[in-house]
Biotite code that builds the C-alpha atoms (Angstrom):
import biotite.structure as struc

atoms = struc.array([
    struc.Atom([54.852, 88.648, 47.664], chain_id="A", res_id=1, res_name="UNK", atom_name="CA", element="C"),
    struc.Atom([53.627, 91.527, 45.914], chain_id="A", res_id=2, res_name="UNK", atom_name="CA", element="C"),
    struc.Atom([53.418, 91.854, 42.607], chain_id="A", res_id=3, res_name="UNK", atom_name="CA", element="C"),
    struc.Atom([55.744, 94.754, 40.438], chain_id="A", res_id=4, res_name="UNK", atom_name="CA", element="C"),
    struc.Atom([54.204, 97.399, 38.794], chain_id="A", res_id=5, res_name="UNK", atom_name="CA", element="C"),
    struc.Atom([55.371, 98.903, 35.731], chain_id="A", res_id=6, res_name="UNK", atom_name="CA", element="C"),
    struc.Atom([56.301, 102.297, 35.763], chain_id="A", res_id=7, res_name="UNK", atom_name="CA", element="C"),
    struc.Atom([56.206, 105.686, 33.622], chain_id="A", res_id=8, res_name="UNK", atom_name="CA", element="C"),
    struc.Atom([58.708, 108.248, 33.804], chain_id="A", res_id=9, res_name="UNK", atom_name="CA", element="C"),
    struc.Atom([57.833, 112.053, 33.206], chain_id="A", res_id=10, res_name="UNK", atom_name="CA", element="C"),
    struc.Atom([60.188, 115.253, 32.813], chain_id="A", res_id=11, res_name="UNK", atom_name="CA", element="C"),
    struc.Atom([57.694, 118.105, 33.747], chain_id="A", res_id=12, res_name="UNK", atom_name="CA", element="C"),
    struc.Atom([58.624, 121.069, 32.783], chain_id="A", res_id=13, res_name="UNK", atom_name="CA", element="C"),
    struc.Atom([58.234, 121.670, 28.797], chain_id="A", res_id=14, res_name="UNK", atom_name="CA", element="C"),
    struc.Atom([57.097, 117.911, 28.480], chain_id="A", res_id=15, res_name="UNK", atom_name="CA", element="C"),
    struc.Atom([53.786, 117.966, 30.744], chain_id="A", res_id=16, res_name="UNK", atom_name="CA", element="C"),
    struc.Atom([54.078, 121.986, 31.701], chain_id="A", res_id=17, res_name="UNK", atom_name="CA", element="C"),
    struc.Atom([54.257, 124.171, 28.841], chain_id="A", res_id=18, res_name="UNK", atom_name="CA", element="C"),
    struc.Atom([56.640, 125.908, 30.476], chain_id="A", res_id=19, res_name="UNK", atom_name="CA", element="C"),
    struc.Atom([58.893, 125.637, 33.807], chain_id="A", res_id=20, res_name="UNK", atom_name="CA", element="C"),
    struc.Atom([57.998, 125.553, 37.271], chain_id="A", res_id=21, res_name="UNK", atom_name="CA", element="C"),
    struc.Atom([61.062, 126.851, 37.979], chain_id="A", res_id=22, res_name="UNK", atom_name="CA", element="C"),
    struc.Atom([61.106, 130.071, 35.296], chain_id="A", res_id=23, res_name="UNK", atom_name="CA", element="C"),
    struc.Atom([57.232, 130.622, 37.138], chain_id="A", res_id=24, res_name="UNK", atom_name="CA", element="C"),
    struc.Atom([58.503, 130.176, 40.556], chain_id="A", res_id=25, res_name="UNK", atom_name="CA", element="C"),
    struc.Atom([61.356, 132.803, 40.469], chain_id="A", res_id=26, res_name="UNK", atom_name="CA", element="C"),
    struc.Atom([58.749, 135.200, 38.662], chain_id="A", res_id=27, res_name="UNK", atom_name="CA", element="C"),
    struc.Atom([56.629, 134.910, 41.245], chain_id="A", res_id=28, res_name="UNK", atom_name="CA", element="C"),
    struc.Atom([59.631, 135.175, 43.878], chain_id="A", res_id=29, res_name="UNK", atom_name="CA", element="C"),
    struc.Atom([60.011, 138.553, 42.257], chain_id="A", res_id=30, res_name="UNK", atom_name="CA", element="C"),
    struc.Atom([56.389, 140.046, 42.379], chain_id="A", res_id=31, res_name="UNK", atom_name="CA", element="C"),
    struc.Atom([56.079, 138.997, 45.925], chain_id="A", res_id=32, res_name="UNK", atom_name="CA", element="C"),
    struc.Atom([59.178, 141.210, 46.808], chain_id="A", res_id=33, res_name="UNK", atom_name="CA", element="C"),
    struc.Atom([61.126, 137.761, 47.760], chain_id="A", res_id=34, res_name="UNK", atom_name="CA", element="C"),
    struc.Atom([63.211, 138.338, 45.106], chain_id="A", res_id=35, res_name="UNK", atom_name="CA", element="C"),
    struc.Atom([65.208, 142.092, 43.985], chain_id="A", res_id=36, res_name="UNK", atom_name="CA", element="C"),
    struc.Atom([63.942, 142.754, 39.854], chain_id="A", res_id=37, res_name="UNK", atom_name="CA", element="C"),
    struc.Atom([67.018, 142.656, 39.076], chain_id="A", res_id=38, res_name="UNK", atom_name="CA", element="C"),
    struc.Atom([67.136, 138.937, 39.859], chain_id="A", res_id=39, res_name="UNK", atom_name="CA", element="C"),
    struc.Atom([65.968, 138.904, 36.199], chain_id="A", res_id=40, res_name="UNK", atom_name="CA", element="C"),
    struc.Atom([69.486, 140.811, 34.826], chain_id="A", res_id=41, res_name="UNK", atom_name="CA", element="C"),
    struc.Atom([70.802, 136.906, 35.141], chain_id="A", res_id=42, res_name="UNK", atom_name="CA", element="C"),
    struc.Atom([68.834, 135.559, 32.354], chain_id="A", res_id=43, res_name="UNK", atom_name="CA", element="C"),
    struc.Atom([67.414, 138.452, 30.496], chain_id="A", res_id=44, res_name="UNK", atom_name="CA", element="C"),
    struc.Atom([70.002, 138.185, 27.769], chain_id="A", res_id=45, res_name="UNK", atom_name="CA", element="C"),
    struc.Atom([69.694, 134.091, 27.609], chain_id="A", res_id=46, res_name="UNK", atom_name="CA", element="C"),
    struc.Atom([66.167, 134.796, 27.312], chain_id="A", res_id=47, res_name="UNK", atom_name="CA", element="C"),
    struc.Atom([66.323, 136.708, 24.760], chain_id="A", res_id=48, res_name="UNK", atom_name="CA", element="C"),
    struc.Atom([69.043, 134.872, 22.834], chain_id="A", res_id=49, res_name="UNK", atom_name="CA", element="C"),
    struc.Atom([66.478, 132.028, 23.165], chain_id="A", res_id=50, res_name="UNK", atom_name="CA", element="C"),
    struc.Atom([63.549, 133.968, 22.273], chain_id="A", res_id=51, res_name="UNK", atom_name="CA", element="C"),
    struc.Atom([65.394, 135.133, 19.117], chain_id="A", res_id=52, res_name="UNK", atom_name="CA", element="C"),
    struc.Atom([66.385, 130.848, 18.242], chain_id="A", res_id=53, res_name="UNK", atom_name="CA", element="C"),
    struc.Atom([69.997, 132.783, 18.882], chain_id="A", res_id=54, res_name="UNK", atom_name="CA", element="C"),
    struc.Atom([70.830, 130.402, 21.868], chain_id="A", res_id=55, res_name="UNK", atom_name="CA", element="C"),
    struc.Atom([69.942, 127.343, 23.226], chain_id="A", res_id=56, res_name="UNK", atom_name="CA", element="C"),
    struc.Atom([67.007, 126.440, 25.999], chain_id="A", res_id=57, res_name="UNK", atom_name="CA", element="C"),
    struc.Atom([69.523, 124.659, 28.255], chain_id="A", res_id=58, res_name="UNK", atom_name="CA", element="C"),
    struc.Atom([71.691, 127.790, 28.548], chain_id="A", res_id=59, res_name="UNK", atom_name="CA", element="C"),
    struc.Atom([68.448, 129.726, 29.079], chain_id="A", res_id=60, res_name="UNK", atom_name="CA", element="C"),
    struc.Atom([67.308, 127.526, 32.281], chain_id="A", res_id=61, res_name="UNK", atom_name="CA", element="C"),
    struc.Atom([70.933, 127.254, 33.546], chain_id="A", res_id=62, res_name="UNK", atom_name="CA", element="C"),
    struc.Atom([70.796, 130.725, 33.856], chain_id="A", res_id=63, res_name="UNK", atom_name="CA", element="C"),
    struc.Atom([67.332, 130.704, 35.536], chain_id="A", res_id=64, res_name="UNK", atom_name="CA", element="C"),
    struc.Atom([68.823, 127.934, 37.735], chain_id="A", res_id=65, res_name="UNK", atom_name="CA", element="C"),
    struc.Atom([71.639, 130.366, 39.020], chain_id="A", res_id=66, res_name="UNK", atom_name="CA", element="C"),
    struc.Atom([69.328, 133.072, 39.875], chain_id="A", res_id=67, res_name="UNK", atom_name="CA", element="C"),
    struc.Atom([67.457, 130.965, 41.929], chain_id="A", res_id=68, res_name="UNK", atom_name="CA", element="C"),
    struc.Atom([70.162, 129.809, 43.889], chain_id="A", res_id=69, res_name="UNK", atom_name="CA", element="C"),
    struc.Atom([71.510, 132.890, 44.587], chain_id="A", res_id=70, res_name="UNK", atom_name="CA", element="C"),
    struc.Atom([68.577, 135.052, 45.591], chain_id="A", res_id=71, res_name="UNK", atom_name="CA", element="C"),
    struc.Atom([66.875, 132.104, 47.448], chain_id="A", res_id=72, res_name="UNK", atom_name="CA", element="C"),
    struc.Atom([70.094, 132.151, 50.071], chain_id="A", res_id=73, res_name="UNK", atom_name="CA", element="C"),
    struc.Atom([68.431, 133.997, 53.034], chain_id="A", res_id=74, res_name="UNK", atom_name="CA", element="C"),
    struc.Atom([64.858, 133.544, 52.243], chain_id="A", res_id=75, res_name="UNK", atom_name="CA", element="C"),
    struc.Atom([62.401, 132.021, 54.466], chain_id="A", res_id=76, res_name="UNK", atom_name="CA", element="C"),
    struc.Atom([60.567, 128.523, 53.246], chain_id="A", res_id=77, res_name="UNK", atom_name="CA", element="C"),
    struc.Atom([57.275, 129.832, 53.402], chain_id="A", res_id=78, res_name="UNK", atom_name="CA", element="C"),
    struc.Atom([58.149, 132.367, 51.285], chain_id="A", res_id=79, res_name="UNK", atom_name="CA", element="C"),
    struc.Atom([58.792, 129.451, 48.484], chain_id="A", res_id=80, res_name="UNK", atom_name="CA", element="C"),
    struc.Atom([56.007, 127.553, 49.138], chain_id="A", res_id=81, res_name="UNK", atom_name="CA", element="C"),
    struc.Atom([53.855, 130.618, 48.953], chain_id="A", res_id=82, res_name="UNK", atom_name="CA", element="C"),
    struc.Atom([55.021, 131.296, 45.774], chain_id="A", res_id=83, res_name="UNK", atom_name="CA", element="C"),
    struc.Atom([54.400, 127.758, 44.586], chain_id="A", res_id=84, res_name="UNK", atom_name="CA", element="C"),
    struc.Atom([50.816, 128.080, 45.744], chain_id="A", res_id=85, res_name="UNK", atom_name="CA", element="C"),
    struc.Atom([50.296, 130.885, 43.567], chain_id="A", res_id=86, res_name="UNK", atom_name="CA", element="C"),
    struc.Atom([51.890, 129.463, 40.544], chain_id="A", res_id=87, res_name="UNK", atom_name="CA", element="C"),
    struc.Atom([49.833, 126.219, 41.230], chain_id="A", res_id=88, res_name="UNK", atom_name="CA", element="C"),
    struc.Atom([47.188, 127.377, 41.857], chain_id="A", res_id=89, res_name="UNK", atom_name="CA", element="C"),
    struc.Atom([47.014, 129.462, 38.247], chain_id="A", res_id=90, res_name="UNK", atom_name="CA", element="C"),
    struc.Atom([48.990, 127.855, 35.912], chain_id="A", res_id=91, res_name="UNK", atom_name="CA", element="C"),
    struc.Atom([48.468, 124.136, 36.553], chain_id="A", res_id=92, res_name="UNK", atom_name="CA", element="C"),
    struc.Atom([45.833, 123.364, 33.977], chain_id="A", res_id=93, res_name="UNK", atom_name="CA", element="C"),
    struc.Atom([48.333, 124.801, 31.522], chain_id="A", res_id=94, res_name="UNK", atom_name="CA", element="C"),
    struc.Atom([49.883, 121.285, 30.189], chain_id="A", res_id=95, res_name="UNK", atom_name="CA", element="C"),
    struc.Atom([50.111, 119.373, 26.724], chain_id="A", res_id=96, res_name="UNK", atom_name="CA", element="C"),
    struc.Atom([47.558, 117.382, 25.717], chain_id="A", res_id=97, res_name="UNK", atom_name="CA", element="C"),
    struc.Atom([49.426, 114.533, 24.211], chain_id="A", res_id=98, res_name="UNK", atom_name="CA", element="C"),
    struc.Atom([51.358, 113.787, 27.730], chain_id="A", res_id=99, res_name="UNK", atom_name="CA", element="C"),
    struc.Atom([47.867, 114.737, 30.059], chain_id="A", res_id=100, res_name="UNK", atom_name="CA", element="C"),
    struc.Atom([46.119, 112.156, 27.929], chain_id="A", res_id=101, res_name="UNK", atom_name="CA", element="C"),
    struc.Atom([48.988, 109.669, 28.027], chain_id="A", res_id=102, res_name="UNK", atom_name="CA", element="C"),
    struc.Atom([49.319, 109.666, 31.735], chain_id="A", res_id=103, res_name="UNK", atom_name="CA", element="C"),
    struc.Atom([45.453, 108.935, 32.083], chain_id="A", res_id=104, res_name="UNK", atom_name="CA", element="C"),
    struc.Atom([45.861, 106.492, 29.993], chain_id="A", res_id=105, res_name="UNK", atom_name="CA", element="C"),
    struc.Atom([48.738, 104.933, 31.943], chain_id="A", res_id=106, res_name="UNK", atom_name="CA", element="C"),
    struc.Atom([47.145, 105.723, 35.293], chain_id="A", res_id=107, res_name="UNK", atom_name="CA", element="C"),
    struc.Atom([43.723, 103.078, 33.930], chain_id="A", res_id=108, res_name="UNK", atom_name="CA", element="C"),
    struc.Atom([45.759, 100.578, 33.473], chain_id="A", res_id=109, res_name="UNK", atom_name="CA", element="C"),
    struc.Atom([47.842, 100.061, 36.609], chain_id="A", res_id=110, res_name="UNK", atom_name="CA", element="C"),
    struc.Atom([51.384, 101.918, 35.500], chain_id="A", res_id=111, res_name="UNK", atom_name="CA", element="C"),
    struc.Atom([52.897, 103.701, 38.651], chain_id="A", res_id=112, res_name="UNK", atom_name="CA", element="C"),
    struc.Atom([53.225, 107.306, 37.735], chain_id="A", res_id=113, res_name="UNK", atom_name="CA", element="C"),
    struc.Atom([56.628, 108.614, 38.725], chain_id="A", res_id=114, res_name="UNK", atom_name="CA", element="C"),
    struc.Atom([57.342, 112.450, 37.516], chain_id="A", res_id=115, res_name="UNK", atom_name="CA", element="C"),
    struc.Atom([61.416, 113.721, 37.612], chain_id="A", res_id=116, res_name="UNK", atom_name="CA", element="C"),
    struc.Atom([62.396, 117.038, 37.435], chain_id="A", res_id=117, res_name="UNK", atom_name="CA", element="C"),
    struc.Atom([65.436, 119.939, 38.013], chain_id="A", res_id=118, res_name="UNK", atom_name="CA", element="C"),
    struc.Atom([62.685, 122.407, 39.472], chain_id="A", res_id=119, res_name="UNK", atom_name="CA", element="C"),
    struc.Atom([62.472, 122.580, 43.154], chain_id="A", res_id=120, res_name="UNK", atom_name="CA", element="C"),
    struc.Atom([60.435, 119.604, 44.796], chain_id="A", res_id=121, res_name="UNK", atom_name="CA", element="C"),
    struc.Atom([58.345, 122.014, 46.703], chain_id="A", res_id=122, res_name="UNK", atom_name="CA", element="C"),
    struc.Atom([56.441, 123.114, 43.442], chain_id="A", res_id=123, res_name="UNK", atom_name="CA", element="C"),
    struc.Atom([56.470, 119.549, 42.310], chain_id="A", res_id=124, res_name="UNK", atom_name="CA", element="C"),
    struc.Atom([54.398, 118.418, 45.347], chain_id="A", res_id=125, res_name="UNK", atom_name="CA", element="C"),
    struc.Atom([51.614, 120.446, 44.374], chain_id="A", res_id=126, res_name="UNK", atom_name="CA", element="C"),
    struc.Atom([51.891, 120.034, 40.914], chain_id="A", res_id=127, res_name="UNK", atom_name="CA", element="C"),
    struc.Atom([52.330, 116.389, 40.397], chain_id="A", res_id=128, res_name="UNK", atom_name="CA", element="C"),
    struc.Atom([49.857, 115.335, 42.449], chain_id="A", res_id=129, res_name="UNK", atom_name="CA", element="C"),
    struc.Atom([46.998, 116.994, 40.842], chain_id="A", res_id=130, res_name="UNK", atom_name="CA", element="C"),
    struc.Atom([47.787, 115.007, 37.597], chain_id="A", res_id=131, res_name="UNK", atom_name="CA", element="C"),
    struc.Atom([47.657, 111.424, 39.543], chain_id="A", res_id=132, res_name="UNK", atom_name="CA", element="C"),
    struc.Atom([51.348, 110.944, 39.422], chain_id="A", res_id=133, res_name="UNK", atom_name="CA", element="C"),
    struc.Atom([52.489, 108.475, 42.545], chain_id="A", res_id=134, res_name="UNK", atom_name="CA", element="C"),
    struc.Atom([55.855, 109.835, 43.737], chain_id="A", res_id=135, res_name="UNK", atom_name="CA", element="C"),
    struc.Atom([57.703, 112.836, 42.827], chain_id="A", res_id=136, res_name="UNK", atom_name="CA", element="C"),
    struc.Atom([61.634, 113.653, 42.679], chain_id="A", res_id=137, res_name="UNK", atom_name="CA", element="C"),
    struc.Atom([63.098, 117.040, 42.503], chain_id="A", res_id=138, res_name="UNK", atom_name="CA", element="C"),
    struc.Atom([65.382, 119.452, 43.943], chain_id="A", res_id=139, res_name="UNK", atom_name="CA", element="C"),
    struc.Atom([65.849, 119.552, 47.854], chain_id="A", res_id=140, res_name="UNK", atom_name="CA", element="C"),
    struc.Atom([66.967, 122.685, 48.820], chain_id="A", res_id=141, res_name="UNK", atom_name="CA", element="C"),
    struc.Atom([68.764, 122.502, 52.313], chain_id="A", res_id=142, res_name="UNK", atom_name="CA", element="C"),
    struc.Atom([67.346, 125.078, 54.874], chain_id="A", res_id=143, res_name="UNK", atom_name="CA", element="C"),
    struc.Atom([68.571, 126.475, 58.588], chain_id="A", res_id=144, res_name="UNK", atom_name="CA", element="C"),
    struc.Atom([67.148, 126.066, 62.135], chain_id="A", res_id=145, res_name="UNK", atom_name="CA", element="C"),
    struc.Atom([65.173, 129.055, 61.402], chain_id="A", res_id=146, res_name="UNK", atom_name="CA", element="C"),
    struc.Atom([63.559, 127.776, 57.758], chain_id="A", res_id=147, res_name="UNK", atom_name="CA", element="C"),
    struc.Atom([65.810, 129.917, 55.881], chain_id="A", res_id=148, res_name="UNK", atom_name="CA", element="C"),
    struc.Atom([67.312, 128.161, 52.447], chain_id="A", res_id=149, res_name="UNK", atom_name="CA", element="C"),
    struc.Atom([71.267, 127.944, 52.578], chain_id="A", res_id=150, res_name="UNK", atom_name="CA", element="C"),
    struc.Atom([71.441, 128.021, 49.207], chain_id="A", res_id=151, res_name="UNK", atom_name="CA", element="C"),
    struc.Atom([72.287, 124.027, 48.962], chain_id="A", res_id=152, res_name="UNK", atom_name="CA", element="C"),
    struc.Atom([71.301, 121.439, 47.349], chain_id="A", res_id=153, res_name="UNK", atom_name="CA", element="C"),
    struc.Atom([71.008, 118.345, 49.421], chain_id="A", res_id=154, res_name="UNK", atom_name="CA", element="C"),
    struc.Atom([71.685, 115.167, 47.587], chain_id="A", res_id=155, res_name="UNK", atom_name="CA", element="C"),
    struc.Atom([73.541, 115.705, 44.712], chain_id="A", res_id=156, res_name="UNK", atom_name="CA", element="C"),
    struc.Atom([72.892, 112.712, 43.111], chain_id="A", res_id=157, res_name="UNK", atom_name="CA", element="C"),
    struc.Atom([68.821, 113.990, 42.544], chain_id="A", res_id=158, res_name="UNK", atom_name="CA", element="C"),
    struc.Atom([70.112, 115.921, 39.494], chain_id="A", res_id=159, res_name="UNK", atom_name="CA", element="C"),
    struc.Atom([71.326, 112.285, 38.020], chain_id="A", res_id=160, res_name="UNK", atom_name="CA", element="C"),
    struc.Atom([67.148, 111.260, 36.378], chain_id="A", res_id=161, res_name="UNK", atom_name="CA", element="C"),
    struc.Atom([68.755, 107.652, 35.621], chain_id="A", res_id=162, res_name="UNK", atom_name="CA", element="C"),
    struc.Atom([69.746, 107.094, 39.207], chain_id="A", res_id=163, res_name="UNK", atom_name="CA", element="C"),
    struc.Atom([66.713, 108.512, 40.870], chain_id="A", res_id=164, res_name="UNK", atom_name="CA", element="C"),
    struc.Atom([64.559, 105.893, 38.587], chain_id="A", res_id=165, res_name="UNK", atom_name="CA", element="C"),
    struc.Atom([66.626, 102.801, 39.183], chain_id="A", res_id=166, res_name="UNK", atom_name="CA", element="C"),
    struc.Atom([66.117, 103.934, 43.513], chain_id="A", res_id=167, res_name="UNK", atom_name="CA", element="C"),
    struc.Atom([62.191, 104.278, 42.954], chain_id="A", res_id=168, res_name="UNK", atom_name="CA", element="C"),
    struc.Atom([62.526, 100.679, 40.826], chain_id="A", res_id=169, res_name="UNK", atom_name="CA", element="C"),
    struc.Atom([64.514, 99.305, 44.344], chain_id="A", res_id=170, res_name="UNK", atom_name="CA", element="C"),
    struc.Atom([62.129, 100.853, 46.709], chain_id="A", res_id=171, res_name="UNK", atom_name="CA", element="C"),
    struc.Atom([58.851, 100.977, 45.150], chain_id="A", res_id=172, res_name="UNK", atom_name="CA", element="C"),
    struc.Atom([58.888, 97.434, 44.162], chain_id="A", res_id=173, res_name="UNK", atom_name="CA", element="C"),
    struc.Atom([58.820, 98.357, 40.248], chain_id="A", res_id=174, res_name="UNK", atom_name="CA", element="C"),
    struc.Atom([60.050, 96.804, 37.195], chain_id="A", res_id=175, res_name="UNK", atom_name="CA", element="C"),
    struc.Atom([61.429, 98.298, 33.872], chain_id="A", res_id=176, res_name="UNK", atom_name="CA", element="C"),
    struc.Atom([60.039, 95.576, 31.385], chain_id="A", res_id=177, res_name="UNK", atom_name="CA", element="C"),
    struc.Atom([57.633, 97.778, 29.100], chain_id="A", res_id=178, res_name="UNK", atom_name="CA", element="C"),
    struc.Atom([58.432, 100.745, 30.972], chain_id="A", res_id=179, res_name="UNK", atom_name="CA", element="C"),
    struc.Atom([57.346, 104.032, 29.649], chain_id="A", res_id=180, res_name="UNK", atom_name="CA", element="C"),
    struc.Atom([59.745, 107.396, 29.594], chain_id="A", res_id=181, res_name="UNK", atom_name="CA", element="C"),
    struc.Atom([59.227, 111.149, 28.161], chain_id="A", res_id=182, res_name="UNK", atom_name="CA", element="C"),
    struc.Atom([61.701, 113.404, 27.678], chain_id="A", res_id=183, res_name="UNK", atom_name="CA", element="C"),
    struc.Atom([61.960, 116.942, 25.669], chain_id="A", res_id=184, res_name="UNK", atom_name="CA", element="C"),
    struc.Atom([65.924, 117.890, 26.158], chain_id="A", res_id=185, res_name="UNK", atom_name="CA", element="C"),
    struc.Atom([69.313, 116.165, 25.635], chain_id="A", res_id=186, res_name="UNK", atom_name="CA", element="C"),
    struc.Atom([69.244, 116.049, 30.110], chain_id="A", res_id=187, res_name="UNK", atom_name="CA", element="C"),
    struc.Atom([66.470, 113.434, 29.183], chain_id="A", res_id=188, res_name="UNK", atom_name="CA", element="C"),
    struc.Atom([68.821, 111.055, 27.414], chain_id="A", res_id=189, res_name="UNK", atom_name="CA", element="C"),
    struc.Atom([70.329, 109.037, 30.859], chain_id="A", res_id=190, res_name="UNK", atom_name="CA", element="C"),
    struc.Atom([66.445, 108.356, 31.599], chain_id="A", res_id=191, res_name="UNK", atom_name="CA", element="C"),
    struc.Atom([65.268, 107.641, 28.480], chain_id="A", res_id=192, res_name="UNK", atom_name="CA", element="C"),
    struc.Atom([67.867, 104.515, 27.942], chain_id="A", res_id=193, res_name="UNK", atom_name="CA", element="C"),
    struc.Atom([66.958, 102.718, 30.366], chain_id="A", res_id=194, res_name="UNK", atom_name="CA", element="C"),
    struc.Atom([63.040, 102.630, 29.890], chain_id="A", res_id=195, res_name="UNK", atom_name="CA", element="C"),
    struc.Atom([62.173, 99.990, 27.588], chain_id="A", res_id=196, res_name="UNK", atom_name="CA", element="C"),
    struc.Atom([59.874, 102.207, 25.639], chain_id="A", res_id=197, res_name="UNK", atom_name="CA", element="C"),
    struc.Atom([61.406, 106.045, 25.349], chain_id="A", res_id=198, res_name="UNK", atom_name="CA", element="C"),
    struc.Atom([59.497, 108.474, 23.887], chain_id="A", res_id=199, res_name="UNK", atom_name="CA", element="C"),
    struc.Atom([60.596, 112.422, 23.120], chain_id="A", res_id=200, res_name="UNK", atom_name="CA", element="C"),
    struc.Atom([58.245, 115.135, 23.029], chain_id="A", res_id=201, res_name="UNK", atom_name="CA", element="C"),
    struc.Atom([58.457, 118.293, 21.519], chain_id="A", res_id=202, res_name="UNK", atom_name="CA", element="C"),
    struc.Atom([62.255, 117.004, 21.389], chain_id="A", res_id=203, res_name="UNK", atom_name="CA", element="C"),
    struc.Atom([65.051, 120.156, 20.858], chain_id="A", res_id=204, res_name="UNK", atom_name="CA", element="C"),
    struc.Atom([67.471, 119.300, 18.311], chain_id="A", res_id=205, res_name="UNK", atom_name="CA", element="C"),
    struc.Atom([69.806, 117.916, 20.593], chain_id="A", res_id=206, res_name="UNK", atom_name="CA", element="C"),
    struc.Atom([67.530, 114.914, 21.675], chain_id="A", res_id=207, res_name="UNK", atom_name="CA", element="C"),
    struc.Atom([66.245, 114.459, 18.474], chain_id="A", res_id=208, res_name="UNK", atom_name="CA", element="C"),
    struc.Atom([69.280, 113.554, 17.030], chain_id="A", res_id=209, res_name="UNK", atom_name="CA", element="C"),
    struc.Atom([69.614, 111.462, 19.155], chain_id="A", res_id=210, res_name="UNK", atom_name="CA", element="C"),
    struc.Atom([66.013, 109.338, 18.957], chain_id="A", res_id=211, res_name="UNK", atom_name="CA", element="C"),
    struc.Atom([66.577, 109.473, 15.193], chain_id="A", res_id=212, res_name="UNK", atom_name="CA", element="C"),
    struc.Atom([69.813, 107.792, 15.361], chain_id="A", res_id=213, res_name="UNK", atom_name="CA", element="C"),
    struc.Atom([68.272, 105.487, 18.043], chain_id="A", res_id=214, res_name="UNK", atom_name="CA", element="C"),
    struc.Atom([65.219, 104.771, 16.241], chain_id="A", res_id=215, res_name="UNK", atom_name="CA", element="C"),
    struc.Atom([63.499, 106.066, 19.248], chain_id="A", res_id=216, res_name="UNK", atom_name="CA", element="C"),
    struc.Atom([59.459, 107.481, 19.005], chain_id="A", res_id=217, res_name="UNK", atom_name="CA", element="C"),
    struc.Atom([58.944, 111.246, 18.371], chain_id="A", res_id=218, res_name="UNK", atom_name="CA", element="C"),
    struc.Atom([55.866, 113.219, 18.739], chain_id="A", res_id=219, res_name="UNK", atom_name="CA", element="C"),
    struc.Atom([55.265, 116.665, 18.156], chain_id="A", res_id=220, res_name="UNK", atom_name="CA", element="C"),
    struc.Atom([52.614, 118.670, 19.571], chain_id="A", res_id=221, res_name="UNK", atom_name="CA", element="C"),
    struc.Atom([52.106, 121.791, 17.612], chain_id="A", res_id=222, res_name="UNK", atom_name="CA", element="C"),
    struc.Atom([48.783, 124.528, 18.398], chain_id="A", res_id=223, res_name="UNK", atom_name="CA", element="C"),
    struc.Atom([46.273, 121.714, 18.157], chain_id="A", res_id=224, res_name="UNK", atom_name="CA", element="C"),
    struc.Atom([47.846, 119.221, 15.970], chain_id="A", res_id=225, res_name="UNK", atom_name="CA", element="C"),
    struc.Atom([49.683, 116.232, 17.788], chain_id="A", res_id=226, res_name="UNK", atom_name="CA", element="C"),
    struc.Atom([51.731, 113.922, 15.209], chain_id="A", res_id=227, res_name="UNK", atom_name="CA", element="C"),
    struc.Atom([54.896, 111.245, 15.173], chain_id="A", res_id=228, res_name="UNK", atom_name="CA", element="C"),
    struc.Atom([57.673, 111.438, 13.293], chain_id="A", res_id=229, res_name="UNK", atom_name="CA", element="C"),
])
């Protein structure tokens, strides 16, 4: 019988990637003419409430989420995993240290490496990988018989983090004693319960009310300074 391994949960974007695949991928999806400019109308002003610490992240990347959705009805696959390559291919060095180092660390001494995000799972393929991780979940987008994106999301139940860890725990052959999980947003919080050791990076206020009233571990990377509160 083989043994379980112990596992280590990731969000990506704004916990590993200092920023979102997502926000890069629809960027891109502009400049290559994929997506109209004024795709970006949909978010400027959550942007910019964000920007200003007027509004809230979440709002900002719901927004993101609906342009996305919208303008990627009609367009051909290759088009997003073009787009991805580009991204990739430039921006993936661009991570924290304190969760690079951590998931080295993790990776040396036998954790599986399982990364969860919102942003689609094309991008996450070719992201992911490069930083050791094992398996990957993330948005499925559904697409016709001619490779062009409906505008769907297939499987609901991948935006639920907690249930997509509990299915790689059943079909990996993992186990959740001394389990690992970072999180940065209040989305994290399903996840991060049922690790046995949750940790929130670079937490917004929401989550880190949360950990403080949990008693949970916070670190803070700030410029080149990483420290626990």
């Amino acid at each position: 019988m083989t043994a379980k391994r112990r596992v280590a949960v990731f969000d990506v974007d704004g916990t590993i990637f200092r920023s979102s695949l997502l926000v890069q991928v629809v960027d891109q999806l502009i400049r290559d003419g994929v997506f109209p400019e004024d795709a970006q109308a949909t978010y400027a002003r959550q942007l910019e409430r964000w920007q200003n610490r007027e509004g809230d992240y979440e709002t900002y990347i719901d927004a993101v989420v609906k342009a996305f959705t919208q303008h990627i009805v009609g367009a051909h696959y290759s088009a997003l995993a073009d787009a991805s390559k580009r991204v990739v291919a430039a921006q993936w060095k661009r991570t924290y240290v304190y969760p690079r180092t951590l998931i080295k660390q993790l990776k040396d001494r036998g954790y599986y490496l399982l990364a969860i995000s919102h942003s689609p799972k094309t991008i996450l393929d070719m992201f992911c990988p490069r930083l050791g991780f094992d398996k990957v979940y993330g948005l499925l987008y559904e697409i016709d018989g001619d490779e062009k994106f409906t505008g769907k999301i297939i499987e609901e139940q991948a935006l639920d983090k907690a249930y997509l860890i509990r299915r790689a725990v059943d079909k990996e052959s993992l186990m959740l004693t001394n389990s690992i999980g970072v999180g940065d947003t209040e989305s994290d919080i399903k996840f991060l319960e049922i690790v046995a050791k949750p940790i929130c990076f670079n937490p917004n206020a929401a989550l880190y009310a949360h950990a403080k009233k949990e008693k949970w571990k916070v670190v803070v990377e700030r410029k080149d300074v990483i420290y626990q509160l």
